[in-house]
C-alpha positions in Angstrom: 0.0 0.0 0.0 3.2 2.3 0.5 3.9 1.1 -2.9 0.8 2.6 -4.2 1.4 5.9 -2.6 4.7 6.8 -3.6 4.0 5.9 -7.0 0.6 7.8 -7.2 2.2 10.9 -5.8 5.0 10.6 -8.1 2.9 10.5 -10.9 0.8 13.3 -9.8 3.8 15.3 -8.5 5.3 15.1 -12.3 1.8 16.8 -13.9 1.7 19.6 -11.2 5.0 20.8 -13.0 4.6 20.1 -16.4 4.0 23.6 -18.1 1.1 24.1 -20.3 2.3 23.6 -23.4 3.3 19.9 -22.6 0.3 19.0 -22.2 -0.5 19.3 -25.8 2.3 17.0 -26.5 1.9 13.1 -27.6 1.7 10.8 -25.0 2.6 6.7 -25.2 -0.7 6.3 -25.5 -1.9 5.6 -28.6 -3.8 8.5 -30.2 -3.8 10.6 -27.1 -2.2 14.0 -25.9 -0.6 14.3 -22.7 -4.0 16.1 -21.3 -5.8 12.9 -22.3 -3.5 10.8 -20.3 -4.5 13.4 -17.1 -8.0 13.5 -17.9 -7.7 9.3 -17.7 -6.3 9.9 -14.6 -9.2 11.7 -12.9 -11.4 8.6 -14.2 -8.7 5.9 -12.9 -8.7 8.0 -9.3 -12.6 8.0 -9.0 -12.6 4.0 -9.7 -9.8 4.1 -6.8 -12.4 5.6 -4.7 -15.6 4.2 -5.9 -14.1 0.5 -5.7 -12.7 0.7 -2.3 -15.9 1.8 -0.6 -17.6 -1.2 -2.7 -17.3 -4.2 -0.2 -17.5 -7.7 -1.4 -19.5 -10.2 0.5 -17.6 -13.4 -1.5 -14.1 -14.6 -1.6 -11.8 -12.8 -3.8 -11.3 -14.3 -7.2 -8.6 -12.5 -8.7 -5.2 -11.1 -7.0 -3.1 -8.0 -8.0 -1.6 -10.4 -10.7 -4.8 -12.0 -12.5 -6.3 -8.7 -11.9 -5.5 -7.7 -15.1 -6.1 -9.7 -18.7 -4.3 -9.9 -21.7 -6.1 -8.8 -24.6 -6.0 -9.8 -28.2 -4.5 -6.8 -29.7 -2.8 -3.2 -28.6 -5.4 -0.4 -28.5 -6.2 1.8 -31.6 -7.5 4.8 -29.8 -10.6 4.3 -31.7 -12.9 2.5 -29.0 -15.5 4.8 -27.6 -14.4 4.7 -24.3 -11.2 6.4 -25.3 -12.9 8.7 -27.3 -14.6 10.1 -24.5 -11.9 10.5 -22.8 -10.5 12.8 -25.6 -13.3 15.3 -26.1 -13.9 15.1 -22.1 -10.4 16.2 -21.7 -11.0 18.4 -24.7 -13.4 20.3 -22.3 -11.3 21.7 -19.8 -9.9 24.2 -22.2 -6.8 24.9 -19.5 -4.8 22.7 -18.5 -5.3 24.5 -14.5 -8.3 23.2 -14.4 -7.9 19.7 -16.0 -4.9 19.5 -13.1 -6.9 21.3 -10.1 -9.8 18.6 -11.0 -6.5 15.5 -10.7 -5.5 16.9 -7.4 -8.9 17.3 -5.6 -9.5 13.6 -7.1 -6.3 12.3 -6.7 -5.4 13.8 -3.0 -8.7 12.1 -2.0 -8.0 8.6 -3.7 -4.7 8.8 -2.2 -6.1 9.4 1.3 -8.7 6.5 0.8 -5.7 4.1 -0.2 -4.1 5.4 3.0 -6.8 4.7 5.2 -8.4 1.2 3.7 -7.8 -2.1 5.7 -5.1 -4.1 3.2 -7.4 -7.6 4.0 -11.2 -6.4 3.3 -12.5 -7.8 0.1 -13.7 -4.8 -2.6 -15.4 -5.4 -5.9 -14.9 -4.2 -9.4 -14.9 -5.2 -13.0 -17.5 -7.6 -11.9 -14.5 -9.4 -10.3 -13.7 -9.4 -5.8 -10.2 -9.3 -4.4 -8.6 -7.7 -1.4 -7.7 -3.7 -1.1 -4.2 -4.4 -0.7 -4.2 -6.3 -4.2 -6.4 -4.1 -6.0 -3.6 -1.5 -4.8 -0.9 -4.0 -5.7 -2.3 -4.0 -9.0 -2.7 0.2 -9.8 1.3 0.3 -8.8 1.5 -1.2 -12.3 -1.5 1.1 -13.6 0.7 4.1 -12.2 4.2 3.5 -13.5 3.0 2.7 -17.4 1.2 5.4 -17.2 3.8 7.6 -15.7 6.4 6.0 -18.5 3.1 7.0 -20.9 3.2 10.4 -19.4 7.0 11.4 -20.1 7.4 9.5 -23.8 7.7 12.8 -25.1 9.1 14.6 -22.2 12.7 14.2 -21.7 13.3 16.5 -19.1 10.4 14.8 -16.4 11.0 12.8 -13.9 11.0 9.1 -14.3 8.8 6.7 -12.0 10.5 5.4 -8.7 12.7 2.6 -9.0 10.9 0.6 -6.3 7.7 1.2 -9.1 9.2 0.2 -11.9 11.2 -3.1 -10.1 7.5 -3.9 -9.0 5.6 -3.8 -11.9 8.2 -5.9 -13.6 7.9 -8.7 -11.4 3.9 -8.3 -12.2 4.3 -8.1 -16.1 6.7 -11.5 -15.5 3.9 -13.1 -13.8 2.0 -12.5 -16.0 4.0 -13.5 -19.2 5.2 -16.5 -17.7 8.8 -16.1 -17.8 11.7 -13.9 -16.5 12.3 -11.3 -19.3 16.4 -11.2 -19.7 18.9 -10.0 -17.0 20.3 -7.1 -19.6 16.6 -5.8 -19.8 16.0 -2.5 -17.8 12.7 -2.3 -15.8 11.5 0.4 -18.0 12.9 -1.7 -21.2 10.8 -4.9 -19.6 7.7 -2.3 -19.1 8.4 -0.8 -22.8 8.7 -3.6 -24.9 6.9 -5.9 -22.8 3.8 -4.3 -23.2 4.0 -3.1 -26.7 4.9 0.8 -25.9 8.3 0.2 -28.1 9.4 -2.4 -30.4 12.0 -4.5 -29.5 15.6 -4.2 -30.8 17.2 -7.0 -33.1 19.4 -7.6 -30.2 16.8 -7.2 -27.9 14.7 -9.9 -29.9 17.5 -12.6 -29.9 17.6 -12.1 -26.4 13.9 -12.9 -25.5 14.2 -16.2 -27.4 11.0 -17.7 -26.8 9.0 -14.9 -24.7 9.1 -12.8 -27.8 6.3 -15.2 -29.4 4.3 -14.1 -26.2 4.6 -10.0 -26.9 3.4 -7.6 -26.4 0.8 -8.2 -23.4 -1.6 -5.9 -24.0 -3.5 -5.4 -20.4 -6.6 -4.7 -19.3 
């Protein structure tokens, strides 16, 4: 749960300095602008707080790992959802106000996190699990969208090592296999999910787990 904080505030910390004309740059998301990824944000803090005062009666049946599926191919930007997103961020017109809305959101999702018992059982995605995995599982949620945040922006800071080492060790789980010693965290986080292609070198070195690339979560 310290996890999730530190990364969450880095995150947030990083868009409460970025000047206004970066947030008109690209982001690593496909087809969105920087102020899309923030206006995401606000949506991802609200499910932070709407799921952890949802209380499960039922056993959890996922974890922070199987949280998360692996869909069939990387996202177009085309889906609705993400559509929204973009005229709804679209809508703020500054970006003070897209980033005062994030950190009235955001504070209080933070605070919530801080407060929730790790071991209650919460609902969401039509799925149960405890808080402190569904927290587990937004430390990964945080750092590729931190990475997503600063594709564009060499001068931002980077997520916390602690983050990134974290959300490896998830995307590993998930892929099966230990992605190669020589690979970075944010190389594993990169190319491991599709936000870069792999080098010829970096290819030859996957051997097998490149057949498995990229895992494209949900």
């Amino acid at each position: 749960m310290d996890l999730f904080s530190r990364s969450w505030t880095a995150l947030r910390t990083v868009i409460a300095e970025l000047p206004d004309k970066d947030f008109e740059q690209p982001s690593g998301c496909t087809g969105w602008l920087v102020r899309d990824l923030v206006c995401h944000l606000v949506i991802d803090a609200q499910d932070v707080l709407i799921t952890l005062v949802t209380p499960a009666a039922t056993a959890p049946t996922v974890d922070a790992v199987t949280y998360w599926t692996i869909q069939d191919r990387p996202p177009t930007g085309d889906d609705p959802l993400d559509a929204l997103t973009v005229r709804l961020a679209a809508a703020y017109q500054e970006p003070h106000l897209l980033t005062f809305h994030l950190d009235d959101v955001g504070s209080a999702a933070g605070r919530a996190a801080e407060l929730a018992v790790p071991d209650t059982w919460v609902s969401t995605r039509g799925e149960v699990l405890t808080v402190g995995d569904y927290l587990s599982a937004y430390v990964l949620e945080w750092t590729l969208h931190h990475l997503d945040l600063i594709a564009h922006l060499p001068s931002a800071a980077a997520p916390p090592a602690e983050g990134l080492a974290f959300s490896r060790a998830t995307l590993e789980q998930l892929a099966g296999a230990a992605f190669p010693a020589s690979f970075t965290d944010t190389d594993v986080l990169l190319v491991g999910t599709g936000r870069r292609q792999a080098s010829t070198a970096e290819s030859r070195a996957l051997g097998a787990l490149a057949s498995k690339l990229p895992l494209v979560l949900g």
